[in-house]
MARLUMLO-642588 format. One record per residue (C-alpha): x, z, y; residue number from 1; residue in three letters. Coordinates in steps of 0.001 Angstrom, whole numbers, plus 524288, in hexadecimal, padded with zeros to 5 digits. Example, Ala and Ser with C-alpha at 12.3 -4.5 7.8 and 13.67 -1.06 7.14 Angstrom:
+-------+-------+-------+------+------+
|     u |     w |     v | sefi | zafi |
+-------+-------+-------+------+------+
| 8300C | 81E78 | 7EE6C |    1 |  ALA |
| 83566 | 81BE4 | 7FBDC |    2 |  SER |
+-------+-------+-------+------+------+
This chain:
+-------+-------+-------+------+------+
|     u |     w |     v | sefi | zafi |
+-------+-------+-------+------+------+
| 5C090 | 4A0DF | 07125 |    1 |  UNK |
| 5CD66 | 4A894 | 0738E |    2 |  UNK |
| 5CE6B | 4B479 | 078F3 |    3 |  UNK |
| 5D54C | 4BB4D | 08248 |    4 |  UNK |
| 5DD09 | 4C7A0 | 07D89 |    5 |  UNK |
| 5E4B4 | 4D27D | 0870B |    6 |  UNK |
| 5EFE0 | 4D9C4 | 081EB |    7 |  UNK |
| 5F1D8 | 4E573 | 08A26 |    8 |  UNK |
| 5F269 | 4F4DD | 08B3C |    9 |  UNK |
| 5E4C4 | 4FE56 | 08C32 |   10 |  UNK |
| 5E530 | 50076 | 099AC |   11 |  UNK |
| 5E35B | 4F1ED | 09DCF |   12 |  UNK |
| 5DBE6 | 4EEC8 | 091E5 |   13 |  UNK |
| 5CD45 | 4F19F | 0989D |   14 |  UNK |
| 5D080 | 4E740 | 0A456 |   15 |  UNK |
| 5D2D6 | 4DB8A | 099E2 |   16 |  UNK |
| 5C6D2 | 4DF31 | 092C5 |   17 |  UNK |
| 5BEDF | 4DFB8 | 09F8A |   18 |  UNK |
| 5C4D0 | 4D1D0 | 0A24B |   19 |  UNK |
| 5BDAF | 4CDAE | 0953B |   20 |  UNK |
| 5CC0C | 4CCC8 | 08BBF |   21 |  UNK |
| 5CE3A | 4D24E | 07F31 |   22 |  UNK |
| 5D9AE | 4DD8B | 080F6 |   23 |  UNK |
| 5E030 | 4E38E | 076C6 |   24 |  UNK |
| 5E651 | 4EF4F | 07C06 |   25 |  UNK |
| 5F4F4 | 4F275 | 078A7 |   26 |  UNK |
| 5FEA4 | 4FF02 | 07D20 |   27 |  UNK |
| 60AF8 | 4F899 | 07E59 |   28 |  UNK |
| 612D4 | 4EBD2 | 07B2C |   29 |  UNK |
| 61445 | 4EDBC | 06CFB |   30 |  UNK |
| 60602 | 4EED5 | 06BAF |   31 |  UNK |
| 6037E | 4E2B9 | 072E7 |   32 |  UNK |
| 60D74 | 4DA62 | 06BB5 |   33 |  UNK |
| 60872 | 4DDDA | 05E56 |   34 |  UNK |
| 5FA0F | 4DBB9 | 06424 |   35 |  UNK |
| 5FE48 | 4CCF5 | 069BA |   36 |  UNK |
| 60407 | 4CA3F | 05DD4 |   37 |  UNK |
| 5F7AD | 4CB09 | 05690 |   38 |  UNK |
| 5F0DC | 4C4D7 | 0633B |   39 |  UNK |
| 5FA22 | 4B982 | 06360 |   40 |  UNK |
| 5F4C5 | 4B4A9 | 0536A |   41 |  UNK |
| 5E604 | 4B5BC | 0582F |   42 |  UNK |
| 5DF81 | 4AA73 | 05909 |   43 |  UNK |
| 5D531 | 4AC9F | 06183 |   44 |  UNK |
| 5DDB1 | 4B365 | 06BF1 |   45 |  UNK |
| 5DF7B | 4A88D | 07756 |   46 |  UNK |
| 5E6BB | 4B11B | 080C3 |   47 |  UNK |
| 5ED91 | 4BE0F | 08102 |   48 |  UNK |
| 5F146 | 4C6BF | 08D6E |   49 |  UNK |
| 5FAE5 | 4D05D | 08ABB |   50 |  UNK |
| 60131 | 4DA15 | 095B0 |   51 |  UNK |
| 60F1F | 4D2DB | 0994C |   52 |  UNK |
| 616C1 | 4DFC5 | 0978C |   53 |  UNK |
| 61150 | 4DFE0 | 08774 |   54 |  UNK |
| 614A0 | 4D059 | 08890 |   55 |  UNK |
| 6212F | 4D348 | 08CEB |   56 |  UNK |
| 624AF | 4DD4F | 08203 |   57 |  UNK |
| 621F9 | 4D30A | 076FE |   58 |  UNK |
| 62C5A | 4D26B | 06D33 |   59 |  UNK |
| 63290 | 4C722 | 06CA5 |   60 |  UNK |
| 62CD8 | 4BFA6 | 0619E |   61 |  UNK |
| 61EBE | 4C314 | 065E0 |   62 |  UNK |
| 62209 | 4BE06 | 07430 |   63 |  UNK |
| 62896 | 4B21E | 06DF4 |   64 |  UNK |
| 61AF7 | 4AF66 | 06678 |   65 |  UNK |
| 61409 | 4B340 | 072D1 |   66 |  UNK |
| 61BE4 | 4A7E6 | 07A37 |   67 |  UNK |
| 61A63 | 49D67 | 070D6 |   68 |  UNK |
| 60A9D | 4A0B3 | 06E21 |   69 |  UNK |
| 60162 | 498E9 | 07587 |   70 |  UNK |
| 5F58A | 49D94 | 06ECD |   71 |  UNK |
| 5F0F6 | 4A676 | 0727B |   72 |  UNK |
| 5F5CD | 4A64D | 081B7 |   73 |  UNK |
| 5FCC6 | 4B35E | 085AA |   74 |  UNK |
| 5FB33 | 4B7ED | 093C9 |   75 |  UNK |
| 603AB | 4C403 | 099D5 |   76 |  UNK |
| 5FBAF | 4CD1F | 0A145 |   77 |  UNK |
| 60149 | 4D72D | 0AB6A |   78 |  UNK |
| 60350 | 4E593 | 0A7AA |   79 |  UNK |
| 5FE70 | 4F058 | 0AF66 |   80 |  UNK |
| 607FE | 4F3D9 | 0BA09 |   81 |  UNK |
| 60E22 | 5012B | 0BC30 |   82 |  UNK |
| 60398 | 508CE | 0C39E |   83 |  UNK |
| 5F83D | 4FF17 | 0C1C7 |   84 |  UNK |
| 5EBD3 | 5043F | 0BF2D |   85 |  UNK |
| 5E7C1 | 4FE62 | 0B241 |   86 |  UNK |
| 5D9A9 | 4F9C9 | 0BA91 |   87 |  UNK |
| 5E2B9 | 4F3ED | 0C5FC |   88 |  UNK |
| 5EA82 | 4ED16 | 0BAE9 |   89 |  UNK |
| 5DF07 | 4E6D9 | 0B550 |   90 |  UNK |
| 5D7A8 | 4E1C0 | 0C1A6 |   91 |  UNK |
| 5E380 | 4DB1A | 0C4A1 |   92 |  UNK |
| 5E429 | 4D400 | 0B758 |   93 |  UNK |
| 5D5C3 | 4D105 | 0B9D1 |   94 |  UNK |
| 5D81A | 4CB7C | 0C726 |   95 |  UNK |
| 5E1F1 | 4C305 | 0C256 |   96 |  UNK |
| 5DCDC | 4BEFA | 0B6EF |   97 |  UNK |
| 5CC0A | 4BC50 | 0BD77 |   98 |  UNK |
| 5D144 | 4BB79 | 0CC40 |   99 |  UNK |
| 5C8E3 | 4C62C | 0CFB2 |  100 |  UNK |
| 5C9CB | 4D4DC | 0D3C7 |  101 |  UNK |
| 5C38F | 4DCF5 | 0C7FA |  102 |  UNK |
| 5C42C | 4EAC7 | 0CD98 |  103 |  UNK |
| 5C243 | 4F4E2 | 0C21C |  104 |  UNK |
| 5BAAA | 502FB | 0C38E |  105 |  UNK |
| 5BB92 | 50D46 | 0BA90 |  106 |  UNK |
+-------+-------+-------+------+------+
């Protein structure tokens, strides 16, 4: 069975795990790009979310790869808006992604 892997920074990291993904947590776009790299020669990695801003800040031969791969599938998530709370951020991935309201208490 594949599995489902989320590329993105420590302060959303909790609210993939809670949604059941495996998250490898990364500071800033270089990190990410030499963590998909590895990701991208994995076999039994079937889909990888990465934030769209690290995405975005490929270099251009990794992006190029990126494009052409279609195993496994690569799906932009949305970064954390200016002022967002990180738990505001992450119900509203959760209500996209499961259609329901997931409220979180600290």
């Amino acid at each position: 069975m594949y599995k489902v892997v989320v590329i993105t920074d420590p302060e959303s990291a909790t609210g993939f795990r809670l949604a059941g993904s495996d998250v490898l947590e990364v500071e800033d776009s270089f990190e990410a790009s030499r963590v998909l790299s590895s990701l991208l020669h994995e076999e039994e990695t079937g889909i990888i979310a990465i934030r769209e801003d690290y995405l975005a800040n490929l270099d251009k031969s990794l992006y190029e790869q990126v494009e052409r791969c279609y195993h496994p599938v690569i799906i932009p998530i949305p970064a954390p808006r200016k002022g967002d709370e990180v738990s505001g951020y992450v119900e509203r991935l959760l209500r996209r992604a499961i259609g329901y309201n997931v409220v979180m208490r600290s």
